[in-house]
KOLZA-595978 format. One line per 5 residues: their letters; for each residue x, y, z of N, C-alpha, C, O. Coordinates in steps of 0.1 Angstrom, whole numbers. Atoms other than C-alpha are relative to their C-alpha. Layout:
<recs>
A	X/Y/Z/X/Y/Z/X/Y/Z/X/Y/Z  ... $
</recs>
This chain:
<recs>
XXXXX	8/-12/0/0/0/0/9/12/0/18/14/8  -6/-11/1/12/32/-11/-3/13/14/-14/17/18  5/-11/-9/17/60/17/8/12/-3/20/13/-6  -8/-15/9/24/99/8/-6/7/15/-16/4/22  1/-13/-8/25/127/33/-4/8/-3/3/14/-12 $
XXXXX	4/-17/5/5/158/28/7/6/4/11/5/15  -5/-17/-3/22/188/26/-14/3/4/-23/0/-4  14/-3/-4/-10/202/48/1/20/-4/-1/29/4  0/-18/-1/-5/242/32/-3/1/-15/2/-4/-25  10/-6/14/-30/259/6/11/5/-12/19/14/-13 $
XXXXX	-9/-8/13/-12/260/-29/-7/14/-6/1/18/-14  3/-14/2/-29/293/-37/-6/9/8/-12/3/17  6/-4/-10/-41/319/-19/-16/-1/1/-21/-2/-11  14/5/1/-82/312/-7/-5/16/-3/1/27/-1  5/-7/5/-103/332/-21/-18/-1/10/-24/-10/16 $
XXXXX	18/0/-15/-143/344/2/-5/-12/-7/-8/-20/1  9/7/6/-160/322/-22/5/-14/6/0/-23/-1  -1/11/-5/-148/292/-2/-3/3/13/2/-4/22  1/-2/-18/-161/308/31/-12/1/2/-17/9/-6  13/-7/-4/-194/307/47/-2/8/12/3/7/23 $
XXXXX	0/-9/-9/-202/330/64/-3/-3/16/7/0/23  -2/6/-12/-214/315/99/-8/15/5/-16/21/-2  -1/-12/-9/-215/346/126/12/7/-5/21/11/2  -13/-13/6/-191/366/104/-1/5/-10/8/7/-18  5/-7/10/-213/381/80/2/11/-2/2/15/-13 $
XXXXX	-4/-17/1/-205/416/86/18/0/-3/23/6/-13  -14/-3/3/-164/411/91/-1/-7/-14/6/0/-22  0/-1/16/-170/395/55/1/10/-5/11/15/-11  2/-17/11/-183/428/40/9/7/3/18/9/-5  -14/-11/-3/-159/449/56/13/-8/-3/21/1/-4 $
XXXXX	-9/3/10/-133/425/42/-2/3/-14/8/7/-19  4/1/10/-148/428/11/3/16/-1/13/20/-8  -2/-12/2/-150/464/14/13/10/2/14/21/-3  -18/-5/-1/-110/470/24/3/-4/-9/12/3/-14  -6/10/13/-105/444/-6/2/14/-11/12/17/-18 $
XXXXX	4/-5/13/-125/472/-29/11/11/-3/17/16/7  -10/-13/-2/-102/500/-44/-4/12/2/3/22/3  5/-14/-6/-127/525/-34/-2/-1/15/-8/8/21  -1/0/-11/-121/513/1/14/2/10/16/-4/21  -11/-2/-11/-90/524/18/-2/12/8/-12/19/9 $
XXXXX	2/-7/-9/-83/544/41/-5/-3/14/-9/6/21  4/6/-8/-90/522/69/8/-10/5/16/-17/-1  -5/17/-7/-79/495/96/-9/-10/4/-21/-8/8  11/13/-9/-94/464/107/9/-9/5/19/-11/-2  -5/9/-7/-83/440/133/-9/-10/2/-20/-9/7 $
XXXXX	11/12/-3/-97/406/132/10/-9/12/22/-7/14  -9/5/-8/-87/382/162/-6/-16/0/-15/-18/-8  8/15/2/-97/342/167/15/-6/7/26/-1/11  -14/12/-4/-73/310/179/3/-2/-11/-2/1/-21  -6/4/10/-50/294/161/-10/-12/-6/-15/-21/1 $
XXXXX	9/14/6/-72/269/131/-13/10/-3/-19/8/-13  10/-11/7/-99/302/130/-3/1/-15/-14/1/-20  6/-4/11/-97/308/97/10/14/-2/13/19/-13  -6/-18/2/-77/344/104/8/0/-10/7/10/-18  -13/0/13/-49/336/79/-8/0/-12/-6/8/-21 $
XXXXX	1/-2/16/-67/330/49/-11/8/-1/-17/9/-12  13/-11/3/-93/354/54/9/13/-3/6/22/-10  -7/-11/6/-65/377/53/5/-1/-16/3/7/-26  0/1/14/-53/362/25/-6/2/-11/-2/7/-22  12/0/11/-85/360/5/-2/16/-3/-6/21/-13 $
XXXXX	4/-17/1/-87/400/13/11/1/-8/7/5/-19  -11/-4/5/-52/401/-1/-1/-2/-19/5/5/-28  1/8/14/-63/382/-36/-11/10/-3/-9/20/-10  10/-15/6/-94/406/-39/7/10/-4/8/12/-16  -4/-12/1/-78/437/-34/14/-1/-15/17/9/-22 $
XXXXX	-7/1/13/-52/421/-63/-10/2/-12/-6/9/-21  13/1/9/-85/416/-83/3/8/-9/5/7/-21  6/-12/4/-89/450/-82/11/12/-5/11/24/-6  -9/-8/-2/-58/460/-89/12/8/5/22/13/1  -9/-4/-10/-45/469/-62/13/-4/6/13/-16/9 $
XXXXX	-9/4/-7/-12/467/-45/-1/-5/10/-4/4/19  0/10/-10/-12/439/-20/4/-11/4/5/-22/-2  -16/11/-4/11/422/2/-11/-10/13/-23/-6/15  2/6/-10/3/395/32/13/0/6/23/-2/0  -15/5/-3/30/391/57/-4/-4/14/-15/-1/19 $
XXXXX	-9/1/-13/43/380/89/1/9/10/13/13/10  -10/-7/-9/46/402/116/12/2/6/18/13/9  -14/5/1/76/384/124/12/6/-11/24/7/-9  -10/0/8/90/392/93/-4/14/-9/-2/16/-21  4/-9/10/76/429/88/16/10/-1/19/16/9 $
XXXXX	-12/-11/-2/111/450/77/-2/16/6/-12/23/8  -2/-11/-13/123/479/99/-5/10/-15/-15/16/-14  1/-12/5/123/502/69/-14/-2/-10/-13/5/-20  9/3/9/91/491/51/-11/11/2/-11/16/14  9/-14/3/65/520/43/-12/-1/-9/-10/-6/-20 $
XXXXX	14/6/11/28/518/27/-1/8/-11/-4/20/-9  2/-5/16/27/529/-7/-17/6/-3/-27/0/3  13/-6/3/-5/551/-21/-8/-10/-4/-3/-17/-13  10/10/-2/-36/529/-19/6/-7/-4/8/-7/-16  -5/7/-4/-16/500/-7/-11/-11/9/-19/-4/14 $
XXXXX	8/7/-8/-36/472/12/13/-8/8/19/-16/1  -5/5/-5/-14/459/36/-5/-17/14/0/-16/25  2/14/-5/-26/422/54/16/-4/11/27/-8/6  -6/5/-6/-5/416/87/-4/-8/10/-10/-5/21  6/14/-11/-11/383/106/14/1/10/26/5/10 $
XXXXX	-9/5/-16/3/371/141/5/13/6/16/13/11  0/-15/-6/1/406/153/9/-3/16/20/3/19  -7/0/-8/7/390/187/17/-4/2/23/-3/13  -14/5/0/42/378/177/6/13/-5/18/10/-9  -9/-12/10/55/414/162/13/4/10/9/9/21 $
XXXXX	-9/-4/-8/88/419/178/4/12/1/9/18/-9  -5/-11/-7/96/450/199/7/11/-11/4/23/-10  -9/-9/8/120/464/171/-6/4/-10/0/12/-17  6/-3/10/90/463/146/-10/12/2/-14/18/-8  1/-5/-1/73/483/169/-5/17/-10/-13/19/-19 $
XXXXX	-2/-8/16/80/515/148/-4/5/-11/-7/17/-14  1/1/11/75/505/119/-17/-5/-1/-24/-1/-11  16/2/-1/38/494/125/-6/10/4/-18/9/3  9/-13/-9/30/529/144/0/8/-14/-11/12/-18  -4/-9/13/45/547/111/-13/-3/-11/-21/4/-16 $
XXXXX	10/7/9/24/523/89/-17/5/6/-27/3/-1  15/0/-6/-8/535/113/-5/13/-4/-16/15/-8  -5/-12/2/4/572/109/-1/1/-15/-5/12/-19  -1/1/14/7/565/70/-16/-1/-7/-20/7/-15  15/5/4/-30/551/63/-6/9/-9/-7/10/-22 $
XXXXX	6/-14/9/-49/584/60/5/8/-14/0/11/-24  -6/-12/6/-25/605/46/6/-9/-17/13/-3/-25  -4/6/14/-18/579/13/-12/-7/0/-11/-20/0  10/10/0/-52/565/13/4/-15/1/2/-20/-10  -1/11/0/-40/530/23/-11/-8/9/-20/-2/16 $
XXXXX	5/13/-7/-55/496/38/7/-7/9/14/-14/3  -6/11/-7/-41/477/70/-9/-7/10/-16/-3/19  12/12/-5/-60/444/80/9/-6/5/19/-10/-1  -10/7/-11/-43/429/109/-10/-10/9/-22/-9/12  5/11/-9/-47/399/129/5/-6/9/17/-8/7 $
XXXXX	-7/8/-14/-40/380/164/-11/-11/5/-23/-13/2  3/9/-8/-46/355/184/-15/10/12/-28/10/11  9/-9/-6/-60/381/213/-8/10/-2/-7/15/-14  2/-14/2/-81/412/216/6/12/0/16/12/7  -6/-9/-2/-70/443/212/7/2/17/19/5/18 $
XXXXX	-8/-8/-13/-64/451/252/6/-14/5/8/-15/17  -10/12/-2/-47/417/253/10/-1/-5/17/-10/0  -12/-1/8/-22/425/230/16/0/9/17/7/20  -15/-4/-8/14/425/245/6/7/-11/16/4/-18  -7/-13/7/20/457/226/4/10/6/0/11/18 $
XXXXX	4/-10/-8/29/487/234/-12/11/-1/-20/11/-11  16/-7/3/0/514/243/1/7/-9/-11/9/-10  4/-7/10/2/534/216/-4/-8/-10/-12/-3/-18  0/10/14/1/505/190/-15/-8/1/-23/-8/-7  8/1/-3/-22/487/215/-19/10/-5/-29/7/-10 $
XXXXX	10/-13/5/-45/523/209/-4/-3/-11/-16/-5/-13  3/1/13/-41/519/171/-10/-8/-1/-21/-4/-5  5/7/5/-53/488/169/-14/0/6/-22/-7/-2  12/3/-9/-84/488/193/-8/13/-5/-20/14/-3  7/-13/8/-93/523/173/-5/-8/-15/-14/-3/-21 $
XXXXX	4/5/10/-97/500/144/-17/-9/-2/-25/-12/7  12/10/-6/-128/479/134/6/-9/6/18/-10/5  -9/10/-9/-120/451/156/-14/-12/-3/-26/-8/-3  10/12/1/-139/415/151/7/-11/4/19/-12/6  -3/14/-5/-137/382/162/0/-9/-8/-8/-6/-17 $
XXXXX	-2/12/12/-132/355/141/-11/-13/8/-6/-21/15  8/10/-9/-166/332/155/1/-16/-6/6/-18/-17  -5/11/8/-164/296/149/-10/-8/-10/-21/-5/-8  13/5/9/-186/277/123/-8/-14/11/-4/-23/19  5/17/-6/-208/249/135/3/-12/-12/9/-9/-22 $
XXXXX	-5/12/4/-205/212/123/-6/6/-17/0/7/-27  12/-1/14/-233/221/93/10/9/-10/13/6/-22  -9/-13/5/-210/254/85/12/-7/-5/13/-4/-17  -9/8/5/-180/232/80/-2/-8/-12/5/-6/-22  3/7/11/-192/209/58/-4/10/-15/-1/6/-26 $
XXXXX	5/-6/11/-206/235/36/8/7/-6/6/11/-17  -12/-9/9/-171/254/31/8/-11/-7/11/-11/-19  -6/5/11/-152/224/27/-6/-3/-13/2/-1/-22  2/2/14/-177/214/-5/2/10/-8/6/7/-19  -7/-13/4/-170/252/-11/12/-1/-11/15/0/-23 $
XXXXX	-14/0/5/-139/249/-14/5/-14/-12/14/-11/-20  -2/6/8/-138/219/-34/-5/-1/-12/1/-6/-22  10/-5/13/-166/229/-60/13/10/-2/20/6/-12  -11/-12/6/-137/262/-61/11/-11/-9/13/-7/-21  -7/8/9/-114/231/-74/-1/-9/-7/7/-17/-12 $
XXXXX	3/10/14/-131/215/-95/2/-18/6/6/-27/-1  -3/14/-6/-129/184/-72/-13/-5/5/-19/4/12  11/9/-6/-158/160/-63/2/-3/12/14/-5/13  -1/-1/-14/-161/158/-28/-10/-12/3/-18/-10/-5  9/3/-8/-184/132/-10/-3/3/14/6/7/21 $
XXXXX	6/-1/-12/-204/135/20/10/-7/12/15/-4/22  -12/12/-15/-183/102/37/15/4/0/20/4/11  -8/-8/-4/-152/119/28/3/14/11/13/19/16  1/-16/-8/-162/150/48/-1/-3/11/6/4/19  7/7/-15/-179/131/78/13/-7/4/15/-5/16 $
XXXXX	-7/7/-4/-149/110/80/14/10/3/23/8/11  -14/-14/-5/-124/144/81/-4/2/14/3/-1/23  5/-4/-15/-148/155/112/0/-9/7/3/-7/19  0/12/-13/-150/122/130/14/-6/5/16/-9/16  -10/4/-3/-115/111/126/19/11/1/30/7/5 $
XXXXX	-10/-10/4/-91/144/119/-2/12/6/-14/15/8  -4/-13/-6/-80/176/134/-14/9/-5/-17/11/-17  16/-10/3/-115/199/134/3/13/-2/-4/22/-7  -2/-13/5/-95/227/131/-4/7/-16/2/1/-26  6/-4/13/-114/248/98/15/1/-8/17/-6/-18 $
XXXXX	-10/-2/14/-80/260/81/8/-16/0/14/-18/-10  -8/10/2/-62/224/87/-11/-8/-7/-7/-12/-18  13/7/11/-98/206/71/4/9/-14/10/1/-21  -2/-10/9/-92/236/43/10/-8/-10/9/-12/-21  -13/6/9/-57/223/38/-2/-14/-11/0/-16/-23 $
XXXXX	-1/10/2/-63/189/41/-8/-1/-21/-2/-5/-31  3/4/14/-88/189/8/9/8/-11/9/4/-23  -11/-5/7/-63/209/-8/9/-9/-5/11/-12/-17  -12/10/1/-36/187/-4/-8/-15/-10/-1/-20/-18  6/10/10/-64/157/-20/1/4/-5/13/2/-9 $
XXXXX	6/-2/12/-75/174/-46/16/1/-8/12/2/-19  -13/-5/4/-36/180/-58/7/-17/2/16/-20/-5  -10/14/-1/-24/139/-46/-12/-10/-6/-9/-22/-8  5/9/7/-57/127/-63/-3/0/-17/-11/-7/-22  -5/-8/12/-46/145/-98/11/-8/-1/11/-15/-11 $
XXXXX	-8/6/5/-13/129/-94/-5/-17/-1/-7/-22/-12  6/8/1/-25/99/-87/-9/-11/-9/-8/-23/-9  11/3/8/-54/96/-111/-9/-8/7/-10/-20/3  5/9/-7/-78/82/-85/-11/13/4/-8/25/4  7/-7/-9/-111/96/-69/3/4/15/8/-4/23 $
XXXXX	-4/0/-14/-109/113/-36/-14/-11/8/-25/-7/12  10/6/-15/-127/85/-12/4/-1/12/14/6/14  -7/-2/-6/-122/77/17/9/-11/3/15/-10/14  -6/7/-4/-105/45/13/19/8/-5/29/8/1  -13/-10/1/-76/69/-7/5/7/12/16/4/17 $
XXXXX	-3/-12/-12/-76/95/23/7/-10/15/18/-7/21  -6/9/-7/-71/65/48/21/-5/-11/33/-6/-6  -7/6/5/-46/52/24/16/10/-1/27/7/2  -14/-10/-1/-22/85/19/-1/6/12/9/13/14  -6/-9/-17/-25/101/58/6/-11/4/3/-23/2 $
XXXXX	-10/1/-11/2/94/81/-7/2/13/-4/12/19  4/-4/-11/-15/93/110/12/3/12/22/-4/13  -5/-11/-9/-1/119/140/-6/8/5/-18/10/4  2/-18/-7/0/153/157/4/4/-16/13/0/-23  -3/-13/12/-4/180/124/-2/9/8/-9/10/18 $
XXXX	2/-12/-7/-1/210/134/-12/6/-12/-14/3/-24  7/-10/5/-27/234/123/5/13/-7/17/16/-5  -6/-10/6/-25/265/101/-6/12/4/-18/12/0  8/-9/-4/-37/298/116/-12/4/-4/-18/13/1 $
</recs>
């Protein structure tokens, strides 16, 4: 019996049309609406645990706002450069807010200070709420002056209906027992389910085989996966 390891991480960026909405019907539109190029000039902070969803919803804002045109980056807070600066209607997407190190500081106040004055976009995300942040207060300030949302969780029904989402988005046949058998037996986190059909829909291509679930038994490794924000 053949066994293959997922790479468990989205080959493209997700796009809304694989998300349902749930209790996050509004932070939709107001993604939607930072995405548009007649929408800058604004911040939003979205927050949730790790497996929320927060990353590729930034992402998906990030692919819109390209749609449209627009200049837009995703990054790392970890990895935002000291000298980096928002360019005129710029959409900037920074995840893991709570991880931004001290020396980036700075350079995220400057970027807050920038917004208005170049019509830009910065959609930021954490783990915490704003007055949980381990920022400092002024940054803390920025961010809790923003819209601020929660990232709510979907129910069992809501899951099922993004991943076929998401797999209608790829042109991949999905069954029901495949799906039921992700929730009953595999990591419930929404972006690690996300991956996972990702990762089929791309090892049942090479392959040349339907995704069932005697495949999906057949290529997981069973373990600890980590999740994807």
């Amino acid at each position: 019996m053949r066994q293959l390891t997922l790479d468990i991480r989205p080959p493209a960026p997700p796009s809304f049309g694989s998300f349902v909405p749930g209790e996050n019907a509004q932070l939709l539109v107001s993604l939607h609406e930072a995405a548009a190029a007649g929408g800058p000039g604004q911040s939003i902070y979205l927050y949730g645990p790790e497996g929320s969803g927060r990353s590729q919803l930034l992402q998906a804002t990030v692919a819109a706002a390209q749609e449209q045109e627009r200049q837009a980056l995703y990054l790392s807070a970890t990895s935002l450069p000291a000298d980096f600066a928002l360019q005129p209607g710029m959409l900037l997407a920074l995840d893991d807010l709570d991880a931004l190190p001290a020396e980036a500081g700075d350079t995220l106040f400057r970027a807050f200070l920038a917004v208005p004055r170049v019509d830009a976009t910065l959609v930021l995300a954490g783990q915490e709420p704003p007055v949980r942040l381990g920022l400092r207060p002024d940054l803390r300030t920025r961010v809790g002056a923003s819209q601020v949302f929660e990232v709510k969780p979907l129910s069992d029904e809501e899951k099922v209906e993004t991943l076929h989402r998401r797999a209608a988005l790829l042109g991949m046949p999905l069954g029901d027992e495949v799906v039921q058998y992700l929730l009953r037996h595999e990591n419930r986190e929404l972006s690690y389910l996300l991956s996972v059909v990702d990762a089929l829909d791309a090892l049942s291509l090479e392959l040349k085989r339907p995704v069932t679930v005697p495949l999906l038994r057949e290529i997981l490794i069973w373990g600890p996966k980590e999740p994807v924000a």
